[in-house]
PDB file of N, CA, C and O in Angstrom:
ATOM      1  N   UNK A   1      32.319  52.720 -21.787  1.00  0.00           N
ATOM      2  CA  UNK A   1      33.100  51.822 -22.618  1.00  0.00           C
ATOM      3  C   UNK A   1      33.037  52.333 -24.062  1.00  0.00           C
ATOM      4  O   UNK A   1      31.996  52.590 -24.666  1.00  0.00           O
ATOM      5  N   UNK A   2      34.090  52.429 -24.465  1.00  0.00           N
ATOM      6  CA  UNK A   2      34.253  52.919 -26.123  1.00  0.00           C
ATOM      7  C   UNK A   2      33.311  52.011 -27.093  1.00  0.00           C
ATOM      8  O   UNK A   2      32.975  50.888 -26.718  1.00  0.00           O
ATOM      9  N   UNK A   3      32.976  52.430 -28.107  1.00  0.00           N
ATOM     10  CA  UNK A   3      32.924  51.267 -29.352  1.00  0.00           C
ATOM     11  C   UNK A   3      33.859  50.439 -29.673  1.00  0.00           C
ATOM     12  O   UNK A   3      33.405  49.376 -30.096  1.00  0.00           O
ATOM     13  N   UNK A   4      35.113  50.509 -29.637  1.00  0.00           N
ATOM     14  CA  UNK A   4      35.990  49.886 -29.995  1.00  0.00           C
ATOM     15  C   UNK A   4      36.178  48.815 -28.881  1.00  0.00           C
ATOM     16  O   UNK A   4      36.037  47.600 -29.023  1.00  0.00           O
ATOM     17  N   UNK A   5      36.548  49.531 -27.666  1.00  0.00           N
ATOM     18  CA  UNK A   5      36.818  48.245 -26.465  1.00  0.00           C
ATOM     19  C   UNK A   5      35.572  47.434 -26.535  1.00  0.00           C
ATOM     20  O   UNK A   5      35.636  46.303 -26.053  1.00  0.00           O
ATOM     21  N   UNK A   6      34.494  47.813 -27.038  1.00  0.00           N
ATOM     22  CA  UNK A   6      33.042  46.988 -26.721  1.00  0.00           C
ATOM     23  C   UNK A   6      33.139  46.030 -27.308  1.00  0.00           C
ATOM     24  O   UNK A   6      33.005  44.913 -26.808  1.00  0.00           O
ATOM     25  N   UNK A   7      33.453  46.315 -28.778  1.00  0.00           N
ATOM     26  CA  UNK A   7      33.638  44.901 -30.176  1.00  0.00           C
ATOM     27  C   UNK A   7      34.401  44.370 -29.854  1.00  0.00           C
ATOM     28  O   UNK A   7      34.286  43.195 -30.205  1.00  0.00           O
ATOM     29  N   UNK A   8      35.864  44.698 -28.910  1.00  0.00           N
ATOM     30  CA  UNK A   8      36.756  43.934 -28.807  1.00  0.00           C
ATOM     31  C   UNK A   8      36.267  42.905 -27.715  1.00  0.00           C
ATOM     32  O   UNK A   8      36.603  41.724 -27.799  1.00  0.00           O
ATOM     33  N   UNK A   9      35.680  43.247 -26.960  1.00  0.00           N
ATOM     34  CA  UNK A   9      35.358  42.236 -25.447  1.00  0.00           C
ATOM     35  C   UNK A   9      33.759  41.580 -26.143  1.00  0.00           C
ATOM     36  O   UNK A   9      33.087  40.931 -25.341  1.00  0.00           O
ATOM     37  N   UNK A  10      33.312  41.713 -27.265  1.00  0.00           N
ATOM     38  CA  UNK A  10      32.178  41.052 -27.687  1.00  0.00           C
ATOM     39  C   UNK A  10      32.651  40.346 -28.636  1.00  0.00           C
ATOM     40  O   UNK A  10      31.701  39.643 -28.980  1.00  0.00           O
ATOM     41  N   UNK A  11      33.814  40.014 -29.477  1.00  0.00           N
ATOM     42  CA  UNK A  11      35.058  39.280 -29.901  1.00  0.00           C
ATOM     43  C   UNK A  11      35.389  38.303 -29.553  1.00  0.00           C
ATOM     44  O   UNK A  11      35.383  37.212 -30.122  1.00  0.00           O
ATOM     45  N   UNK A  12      35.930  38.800 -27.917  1.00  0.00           N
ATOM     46  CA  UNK A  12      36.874  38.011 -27.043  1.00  0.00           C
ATOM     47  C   UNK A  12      35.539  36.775 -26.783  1.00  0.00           C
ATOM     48  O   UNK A  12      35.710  35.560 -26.879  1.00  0.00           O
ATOM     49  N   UNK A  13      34.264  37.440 -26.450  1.00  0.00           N
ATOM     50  CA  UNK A  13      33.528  36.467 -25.839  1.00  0.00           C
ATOM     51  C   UNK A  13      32.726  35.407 -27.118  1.00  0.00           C
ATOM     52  O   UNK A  13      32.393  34.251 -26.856  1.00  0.00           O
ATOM     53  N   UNK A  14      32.562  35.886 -28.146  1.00  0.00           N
ATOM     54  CA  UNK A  14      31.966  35.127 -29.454  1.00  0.00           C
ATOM     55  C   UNK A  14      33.689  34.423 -29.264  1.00  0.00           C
ATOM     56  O   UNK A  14      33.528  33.848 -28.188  1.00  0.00           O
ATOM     57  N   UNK A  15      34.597  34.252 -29.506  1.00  0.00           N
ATOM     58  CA  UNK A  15      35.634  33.379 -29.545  1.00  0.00           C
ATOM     59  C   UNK A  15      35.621  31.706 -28.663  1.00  0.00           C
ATOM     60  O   UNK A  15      35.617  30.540 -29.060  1.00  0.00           O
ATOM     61  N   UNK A  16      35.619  32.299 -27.456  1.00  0.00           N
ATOM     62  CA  UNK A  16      35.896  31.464 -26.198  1.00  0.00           C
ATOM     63  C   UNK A  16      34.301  30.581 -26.283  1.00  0.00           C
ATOM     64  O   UNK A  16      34.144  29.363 -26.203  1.00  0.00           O
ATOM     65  N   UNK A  17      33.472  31.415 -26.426  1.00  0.00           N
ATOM     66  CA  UNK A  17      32.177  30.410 -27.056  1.00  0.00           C
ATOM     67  C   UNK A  17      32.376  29.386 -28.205  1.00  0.00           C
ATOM     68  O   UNK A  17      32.194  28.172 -28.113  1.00  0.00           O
ATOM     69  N   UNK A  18      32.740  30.006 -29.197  1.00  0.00           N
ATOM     70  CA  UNK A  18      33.503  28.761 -30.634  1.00  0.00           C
ATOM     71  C   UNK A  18      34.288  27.984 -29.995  1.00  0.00           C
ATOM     72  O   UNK A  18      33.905  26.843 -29.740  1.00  0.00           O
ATOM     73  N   UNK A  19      35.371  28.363 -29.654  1.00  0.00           N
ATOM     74  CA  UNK A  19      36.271  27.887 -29.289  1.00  0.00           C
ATOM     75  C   UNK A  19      35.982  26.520 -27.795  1.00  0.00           C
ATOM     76  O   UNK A  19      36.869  25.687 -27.611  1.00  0.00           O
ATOM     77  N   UNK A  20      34.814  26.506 -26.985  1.00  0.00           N
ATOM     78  CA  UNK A  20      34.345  25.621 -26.536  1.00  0.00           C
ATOM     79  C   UNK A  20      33.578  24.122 -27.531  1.00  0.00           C
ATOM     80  O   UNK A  20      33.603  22.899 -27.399  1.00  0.00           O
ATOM     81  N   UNK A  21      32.910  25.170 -28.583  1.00  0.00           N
ATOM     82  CA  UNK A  21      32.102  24.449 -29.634  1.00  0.00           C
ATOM     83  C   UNK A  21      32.905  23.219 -30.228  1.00  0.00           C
ATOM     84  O   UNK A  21      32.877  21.990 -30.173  1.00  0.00           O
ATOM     85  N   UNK A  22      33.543  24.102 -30.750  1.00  0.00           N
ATOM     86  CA  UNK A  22      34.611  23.425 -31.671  1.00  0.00           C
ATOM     87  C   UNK A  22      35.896  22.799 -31.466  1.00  0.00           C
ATOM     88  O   UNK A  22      36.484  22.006 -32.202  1.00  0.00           O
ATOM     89  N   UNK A  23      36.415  23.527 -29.776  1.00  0.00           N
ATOM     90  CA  UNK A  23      37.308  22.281 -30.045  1.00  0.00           C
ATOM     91  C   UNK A  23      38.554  23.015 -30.898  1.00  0.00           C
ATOM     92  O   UNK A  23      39.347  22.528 -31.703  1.00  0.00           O
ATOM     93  N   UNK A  24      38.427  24.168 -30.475  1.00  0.00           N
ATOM     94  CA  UNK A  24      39.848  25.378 -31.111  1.00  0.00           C
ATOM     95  C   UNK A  24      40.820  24.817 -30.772  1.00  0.00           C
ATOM     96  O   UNK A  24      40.810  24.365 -29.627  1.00  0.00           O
ATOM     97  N   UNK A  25      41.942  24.633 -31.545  1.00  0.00           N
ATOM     98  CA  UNK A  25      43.404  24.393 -30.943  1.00  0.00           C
ATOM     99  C   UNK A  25      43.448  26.099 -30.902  1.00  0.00           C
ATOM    100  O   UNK A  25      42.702  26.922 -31.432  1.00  0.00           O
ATOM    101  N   UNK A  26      45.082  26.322 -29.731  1.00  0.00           N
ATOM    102  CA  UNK A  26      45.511  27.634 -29.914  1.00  0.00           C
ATOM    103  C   UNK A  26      45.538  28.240 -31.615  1.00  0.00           C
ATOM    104  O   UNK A  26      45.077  29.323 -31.975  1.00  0.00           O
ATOM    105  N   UNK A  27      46.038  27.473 -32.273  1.00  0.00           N
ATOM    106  CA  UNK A  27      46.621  28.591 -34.009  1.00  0.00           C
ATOM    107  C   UNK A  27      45.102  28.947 -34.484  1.00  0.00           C
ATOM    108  O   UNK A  27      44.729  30.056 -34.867  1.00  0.00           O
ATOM    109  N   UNK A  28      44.364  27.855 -34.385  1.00  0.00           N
ATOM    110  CA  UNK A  28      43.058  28.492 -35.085  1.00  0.00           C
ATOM    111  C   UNK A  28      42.181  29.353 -34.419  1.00  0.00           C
ATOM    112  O   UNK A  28      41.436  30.075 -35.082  1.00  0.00           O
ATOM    113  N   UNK A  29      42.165  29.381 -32.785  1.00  0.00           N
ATOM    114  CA  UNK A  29      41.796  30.413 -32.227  1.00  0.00           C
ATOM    115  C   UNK A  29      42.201  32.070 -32.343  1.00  0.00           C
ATOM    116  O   UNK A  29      41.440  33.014 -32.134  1.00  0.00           O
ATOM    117  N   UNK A  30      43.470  32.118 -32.694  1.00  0.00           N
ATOM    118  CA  UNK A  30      44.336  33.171 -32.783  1.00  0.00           C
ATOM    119  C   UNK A  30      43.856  33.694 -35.072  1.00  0.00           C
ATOM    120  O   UNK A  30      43.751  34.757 -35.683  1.00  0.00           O
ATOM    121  N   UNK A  31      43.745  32.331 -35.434  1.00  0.00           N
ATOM    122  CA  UNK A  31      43.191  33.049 -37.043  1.00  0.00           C
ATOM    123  C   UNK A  31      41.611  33.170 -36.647  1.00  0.00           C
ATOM    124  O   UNK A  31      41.173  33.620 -37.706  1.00  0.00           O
ATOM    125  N   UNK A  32      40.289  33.025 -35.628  1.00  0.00           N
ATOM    126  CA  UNK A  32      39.862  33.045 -35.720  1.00  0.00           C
ATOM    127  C   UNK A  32      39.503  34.464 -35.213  1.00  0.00           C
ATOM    128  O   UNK A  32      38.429  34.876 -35.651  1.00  0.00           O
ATOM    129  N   UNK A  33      40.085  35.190 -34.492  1.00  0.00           N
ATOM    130  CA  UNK A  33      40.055  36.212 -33.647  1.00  0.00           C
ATOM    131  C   UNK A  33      40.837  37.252 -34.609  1.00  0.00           C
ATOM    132  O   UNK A  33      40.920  38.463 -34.403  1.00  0.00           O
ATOM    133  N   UNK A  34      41.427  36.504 -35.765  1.00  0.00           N
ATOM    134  CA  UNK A  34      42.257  38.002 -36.405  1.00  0.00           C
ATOM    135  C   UNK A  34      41.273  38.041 -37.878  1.00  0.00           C
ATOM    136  O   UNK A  34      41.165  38.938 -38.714  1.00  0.00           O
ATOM    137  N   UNK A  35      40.758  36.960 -37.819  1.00  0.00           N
ATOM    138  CA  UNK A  35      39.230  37.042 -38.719  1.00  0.00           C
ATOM    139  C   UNK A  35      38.285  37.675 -38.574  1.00  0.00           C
ATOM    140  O   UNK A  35      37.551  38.031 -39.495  1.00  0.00           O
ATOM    141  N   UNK A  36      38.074  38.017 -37.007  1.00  0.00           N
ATOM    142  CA  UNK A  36      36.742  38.572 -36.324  1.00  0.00           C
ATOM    143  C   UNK A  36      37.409  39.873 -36.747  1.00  0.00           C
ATOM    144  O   UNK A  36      37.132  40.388 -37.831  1.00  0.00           O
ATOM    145  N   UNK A  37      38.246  40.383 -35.941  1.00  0.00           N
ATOM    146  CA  UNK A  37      38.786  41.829 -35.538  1.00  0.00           C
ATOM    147  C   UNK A  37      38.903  42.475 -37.532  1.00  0.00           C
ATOM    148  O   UNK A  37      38.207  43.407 -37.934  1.00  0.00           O
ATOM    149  N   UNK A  38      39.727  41.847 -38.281  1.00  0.00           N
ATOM    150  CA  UNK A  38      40.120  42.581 -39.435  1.00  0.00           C
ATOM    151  C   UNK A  38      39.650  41.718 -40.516  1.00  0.00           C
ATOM    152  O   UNK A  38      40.377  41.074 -41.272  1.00  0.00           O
ATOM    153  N   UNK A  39      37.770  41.776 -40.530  1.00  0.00           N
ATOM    154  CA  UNK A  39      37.443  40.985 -42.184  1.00  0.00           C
ATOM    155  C   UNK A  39      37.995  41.224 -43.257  1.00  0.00           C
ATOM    156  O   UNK A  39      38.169  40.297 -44.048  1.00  0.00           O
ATOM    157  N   UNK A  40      38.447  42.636 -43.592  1.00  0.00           N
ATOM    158  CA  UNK A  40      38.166  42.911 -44.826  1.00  0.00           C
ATOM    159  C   UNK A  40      39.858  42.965 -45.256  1.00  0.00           C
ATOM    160  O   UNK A  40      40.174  43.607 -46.258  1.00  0.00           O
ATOM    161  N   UNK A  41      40.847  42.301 -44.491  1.00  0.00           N
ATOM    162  CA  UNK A  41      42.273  42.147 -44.832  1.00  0.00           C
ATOM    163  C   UNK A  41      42.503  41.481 -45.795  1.00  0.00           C
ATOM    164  O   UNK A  41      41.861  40.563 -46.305  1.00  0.00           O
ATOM    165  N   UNK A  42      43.621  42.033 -46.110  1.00  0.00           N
ATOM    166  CA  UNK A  42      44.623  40.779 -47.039  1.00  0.00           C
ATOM    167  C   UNK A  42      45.219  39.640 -46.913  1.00  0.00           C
ATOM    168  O   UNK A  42      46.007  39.725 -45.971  1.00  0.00           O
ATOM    169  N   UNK A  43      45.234  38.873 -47.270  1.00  0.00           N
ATOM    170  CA  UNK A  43      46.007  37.526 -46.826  1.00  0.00           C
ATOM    171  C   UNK A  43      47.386  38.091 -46.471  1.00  0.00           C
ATOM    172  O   UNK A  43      47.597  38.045 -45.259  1.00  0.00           O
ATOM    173  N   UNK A  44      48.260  38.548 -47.111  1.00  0.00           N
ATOM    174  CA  UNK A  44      49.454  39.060 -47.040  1.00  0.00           C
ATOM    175  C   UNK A  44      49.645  39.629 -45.551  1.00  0.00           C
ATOM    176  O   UNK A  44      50.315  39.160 -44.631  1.00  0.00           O
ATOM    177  N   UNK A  45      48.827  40.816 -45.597  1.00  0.00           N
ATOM    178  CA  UNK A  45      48.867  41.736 -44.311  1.00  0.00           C
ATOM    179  C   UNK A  45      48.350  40.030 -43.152  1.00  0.00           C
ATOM    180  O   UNK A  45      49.177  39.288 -42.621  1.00  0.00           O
ATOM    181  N   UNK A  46      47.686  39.961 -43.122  1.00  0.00           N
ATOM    182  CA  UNK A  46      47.057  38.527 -42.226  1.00  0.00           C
ATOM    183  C   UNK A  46      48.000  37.869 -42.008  1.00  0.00           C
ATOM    184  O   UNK A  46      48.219  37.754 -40.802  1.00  0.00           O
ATOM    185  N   UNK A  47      49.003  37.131 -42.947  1.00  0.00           N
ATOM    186  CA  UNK A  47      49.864  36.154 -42.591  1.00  0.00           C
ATOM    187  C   UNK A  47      51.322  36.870 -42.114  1.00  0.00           C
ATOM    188  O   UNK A  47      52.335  36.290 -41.724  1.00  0.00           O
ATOM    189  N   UNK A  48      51.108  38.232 -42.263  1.00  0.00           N
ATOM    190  CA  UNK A  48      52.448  38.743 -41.739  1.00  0.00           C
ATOM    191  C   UNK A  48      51.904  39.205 -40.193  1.00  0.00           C
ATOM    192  O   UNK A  48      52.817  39.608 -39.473  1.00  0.00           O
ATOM    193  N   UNK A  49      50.738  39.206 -39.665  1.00  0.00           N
ATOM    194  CA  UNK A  49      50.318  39.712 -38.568  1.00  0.00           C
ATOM    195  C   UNK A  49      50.129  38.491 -37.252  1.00  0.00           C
ATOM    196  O   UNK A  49      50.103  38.618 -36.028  1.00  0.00           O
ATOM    197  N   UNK A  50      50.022  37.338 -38.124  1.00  0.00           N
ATOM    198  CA  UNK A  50      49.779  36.205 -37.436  1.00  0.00           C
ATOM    199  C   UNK A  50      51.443  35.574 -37.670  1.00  0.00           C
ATOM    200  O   UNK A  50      51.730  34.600 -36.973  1.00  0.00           O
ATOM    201  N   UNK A  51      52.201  35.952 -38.342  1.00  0.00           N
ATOM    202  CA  UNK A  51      53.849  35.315 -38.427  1.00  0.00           C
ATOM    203  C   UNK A  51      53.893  34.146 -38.470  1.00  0.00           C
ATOM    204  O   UNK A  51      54.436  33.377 -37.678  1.00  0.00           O
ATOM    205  N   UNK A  52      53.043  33.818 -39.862  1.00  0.00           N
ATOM    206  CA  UNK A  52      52.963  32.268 -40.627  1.00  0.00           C
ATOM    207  C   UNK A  52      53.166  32.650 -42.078  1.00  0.00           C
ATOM    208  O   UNK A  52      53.170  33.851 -42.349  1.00  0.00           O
ATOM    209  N   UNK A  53      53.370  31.575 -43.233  1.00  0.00           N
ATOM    210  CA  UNK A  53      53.495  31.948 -44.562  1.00  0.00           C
ATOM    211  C   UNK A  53      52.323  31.389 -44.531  1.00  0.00           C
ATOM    212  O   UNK A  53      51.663  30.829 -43.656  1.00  0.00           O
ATOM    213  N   UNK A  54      52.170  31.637 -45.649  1.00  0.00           N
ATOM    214  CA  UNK A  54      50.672  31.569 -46.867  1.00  0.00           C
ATOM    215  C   UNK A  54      50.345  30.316 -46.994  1.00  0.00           C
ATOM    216  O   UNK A  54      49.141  30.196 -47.218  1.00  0.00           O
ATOM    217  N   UNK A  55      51.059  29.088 -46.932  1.00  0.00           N
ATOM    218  CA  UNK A  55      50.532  27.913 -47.183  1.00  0.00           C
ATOM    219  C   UNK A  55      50.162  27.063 -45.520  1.00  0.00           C
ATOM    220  O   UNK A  55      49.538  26.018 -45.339  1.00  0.00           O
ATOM    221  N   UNK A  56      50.690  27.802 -44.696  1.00  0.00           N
ATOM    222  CA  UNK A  56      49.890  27.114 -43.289  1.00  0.00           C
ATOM    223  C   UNK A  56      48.975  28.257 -42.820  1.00  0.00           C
ATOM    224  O   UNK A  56      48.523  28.056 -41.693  1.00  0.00           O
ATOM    225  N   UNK A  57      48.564  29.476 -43.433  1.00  0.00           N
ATOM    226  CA  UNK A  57      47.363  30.020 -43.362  1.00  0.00           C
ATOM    227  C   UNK A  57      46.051  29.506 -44.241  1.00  0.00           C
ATOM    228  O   UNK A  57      44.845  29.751 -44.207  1.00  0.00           O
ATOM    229  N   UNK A  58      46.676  28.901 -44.822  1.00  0.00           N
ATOM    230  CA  UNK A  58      45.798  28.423 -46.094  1.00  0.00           C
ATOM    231  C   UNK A  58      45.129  26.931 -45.346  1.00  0.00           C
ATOM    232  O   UNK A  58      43.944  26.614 -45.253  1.00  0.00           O
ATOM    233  N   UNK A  59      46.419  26.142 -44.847  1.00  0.00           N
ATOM    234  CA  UNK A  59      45.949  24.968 -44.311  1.00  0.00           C
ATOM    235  C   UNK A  59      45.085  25.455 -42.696  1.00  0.00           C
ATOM    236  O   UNK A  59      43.951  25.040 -42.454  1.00  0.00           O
ATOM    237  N   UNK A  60      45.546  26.005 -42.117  1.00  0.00           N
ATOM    238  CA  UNK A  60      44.346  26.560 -40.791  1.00  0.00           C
ATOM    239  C   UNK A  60      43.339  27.077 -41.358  1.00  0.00           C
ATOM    240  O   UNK A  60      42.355  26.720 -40.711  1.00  0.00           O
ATOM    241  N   UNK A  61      42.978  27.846 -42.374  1.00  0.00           N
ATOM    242  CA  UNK A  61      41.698  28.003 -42.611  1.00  0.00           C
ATOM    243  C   UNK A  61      41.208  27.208 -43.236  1.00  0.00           C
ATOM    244  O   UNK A  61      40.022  27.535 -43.217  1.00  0.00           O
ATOM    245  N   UNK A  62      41.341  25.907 -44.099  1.00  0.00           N
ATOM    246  CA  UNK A  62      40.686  25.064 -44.395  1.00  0.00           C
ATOM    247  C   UNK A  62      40.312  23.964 -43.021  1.00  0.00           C
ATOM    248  O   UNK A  62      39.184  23.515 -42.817  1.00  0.00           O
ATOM    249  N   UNK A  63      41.244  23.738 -42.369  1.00  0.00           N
ATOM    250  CA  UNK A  63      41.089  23.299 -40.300  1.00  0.00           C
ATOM    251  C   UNK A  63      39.662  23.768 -39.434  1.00  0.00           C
ATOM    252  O   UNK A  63      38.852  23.080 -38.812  1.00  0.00           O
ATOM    253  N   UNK A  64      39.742  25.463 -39.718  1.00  0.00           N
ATOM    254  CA  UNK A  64      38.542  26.158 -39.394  1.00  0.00           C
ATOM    255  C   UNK A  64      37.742  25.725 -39.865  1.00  0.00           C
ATOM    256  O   UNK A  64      37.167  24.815 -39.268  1.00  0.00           O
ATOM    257  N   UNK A  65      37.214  26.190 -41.351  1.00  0.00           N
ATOM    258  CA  UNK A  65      36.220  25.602 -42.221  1.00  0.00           C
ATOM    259  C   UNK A  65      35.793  24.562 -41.931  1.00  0.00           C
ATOM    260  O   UNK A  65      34.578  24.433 -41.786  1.00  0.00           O
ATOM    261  N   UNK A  66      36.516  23.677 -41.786  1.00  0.00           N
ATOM    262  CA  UNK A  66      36.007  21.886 -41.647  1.00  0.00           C
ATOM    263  C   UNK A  66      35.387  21.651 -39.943  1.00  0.00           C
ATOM    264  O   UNK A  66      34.619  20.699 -39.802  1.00  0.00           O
ATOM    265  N   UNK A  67      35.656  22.338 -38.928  1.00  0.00           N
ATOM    266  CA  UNK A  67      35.708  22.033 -37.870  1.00  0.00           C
ATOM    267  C   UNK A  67      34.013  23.327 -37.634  1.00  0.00           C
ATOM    268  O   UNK A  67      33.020  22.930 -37.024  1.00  0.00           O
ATOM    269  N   UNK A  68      34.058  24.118 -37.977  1.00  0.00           N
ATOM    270  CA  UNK A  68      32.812  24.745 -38.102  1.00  0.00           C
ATOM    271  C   UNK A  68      31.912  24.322 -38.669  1.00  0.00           C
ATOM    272  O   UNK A  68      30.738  24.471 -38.330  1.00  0.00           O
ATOM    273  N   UNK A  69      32.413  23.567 -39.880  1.00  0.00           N
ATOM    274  CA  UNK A  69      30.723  23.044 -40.956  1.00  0.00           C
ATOM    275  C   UNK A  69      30.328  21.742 -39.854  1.00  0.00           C
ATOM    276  O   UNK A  69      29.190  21.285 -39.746  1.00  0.00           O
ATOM    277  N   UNK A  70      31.419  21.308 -39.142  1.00  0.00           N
ATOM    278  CA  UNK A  70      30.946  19.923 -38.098  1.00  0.00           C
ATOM    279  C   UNK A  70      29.777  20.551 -37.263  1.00  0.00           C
ATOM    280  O   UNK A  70      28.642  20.092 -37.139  1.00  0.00           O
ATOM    281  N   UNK A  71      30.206  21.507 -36.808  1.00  0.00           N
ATOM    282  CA  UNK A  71      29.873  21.831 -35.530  1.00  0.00           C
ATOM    283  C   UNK A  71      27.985  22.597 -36.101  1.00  0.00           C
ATOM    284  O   UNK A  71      27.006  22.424 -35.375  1.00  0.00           O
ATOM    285  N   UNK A  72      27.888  23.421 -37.535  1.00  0.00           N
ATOM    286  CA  UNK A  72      26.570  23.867 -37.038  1.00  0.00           C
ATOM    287  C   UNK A  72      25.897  22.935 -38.471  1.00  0.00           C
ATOM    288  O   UNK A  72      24.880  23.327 -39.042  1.00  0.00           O
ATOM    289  N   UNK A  73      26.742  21.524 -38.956  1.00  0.00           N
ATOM    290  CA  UNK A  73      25.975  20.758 -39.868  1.00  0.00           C
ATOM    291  C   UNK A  73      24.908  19.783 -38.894  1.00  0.00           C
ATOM    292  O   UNK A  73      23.785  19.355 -39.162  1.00  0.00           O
ATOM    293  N   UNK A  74      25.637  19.648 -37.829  1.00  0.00           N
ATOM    294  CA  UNK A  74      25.400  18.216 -36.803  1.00  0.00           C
ATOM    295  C   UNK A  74      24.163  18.945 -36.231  1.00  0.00           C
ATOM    296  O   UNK A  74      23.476  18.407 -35.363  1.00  0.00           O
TER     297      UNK A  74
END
């Protein structure tokens, strides 16, 4: 198995774990997985990759944020 396919299927599986936690709808699963894969992006490049504008990327990651601080405040 490559490095690359490895992070990707150790990705896939840190996801579907959150995503039990928390209570992912589909959109925030899909910003949460393009969060994992490409940290160090641009919003720009990000919201043209996910094919949303800037102000409902803005509102899903504040969605994330709030739904994660639940999950490891509790």
């Amino acid at each position: 198995m490559s490095n690359a396919a490895f992070v990707d299927a150790e990705a896939t599986i840190l996801l579907a774990d959150l995503s039990k936690q928390c209570r992912l709808s589909q959109p925030l699963q899909r910003l949460a997985y393009d969060l994992m894969q490409y940290p160090d992006d641009t919003v720009a490049r990000r919201c043209h990759r996910l094919r949303v504008h800037r102000a409902t990327y803005n509102r899903w990651l504040q969605q994330l944020r709030h739904q994660l601080q639940s999950v490891w405040v509790a």
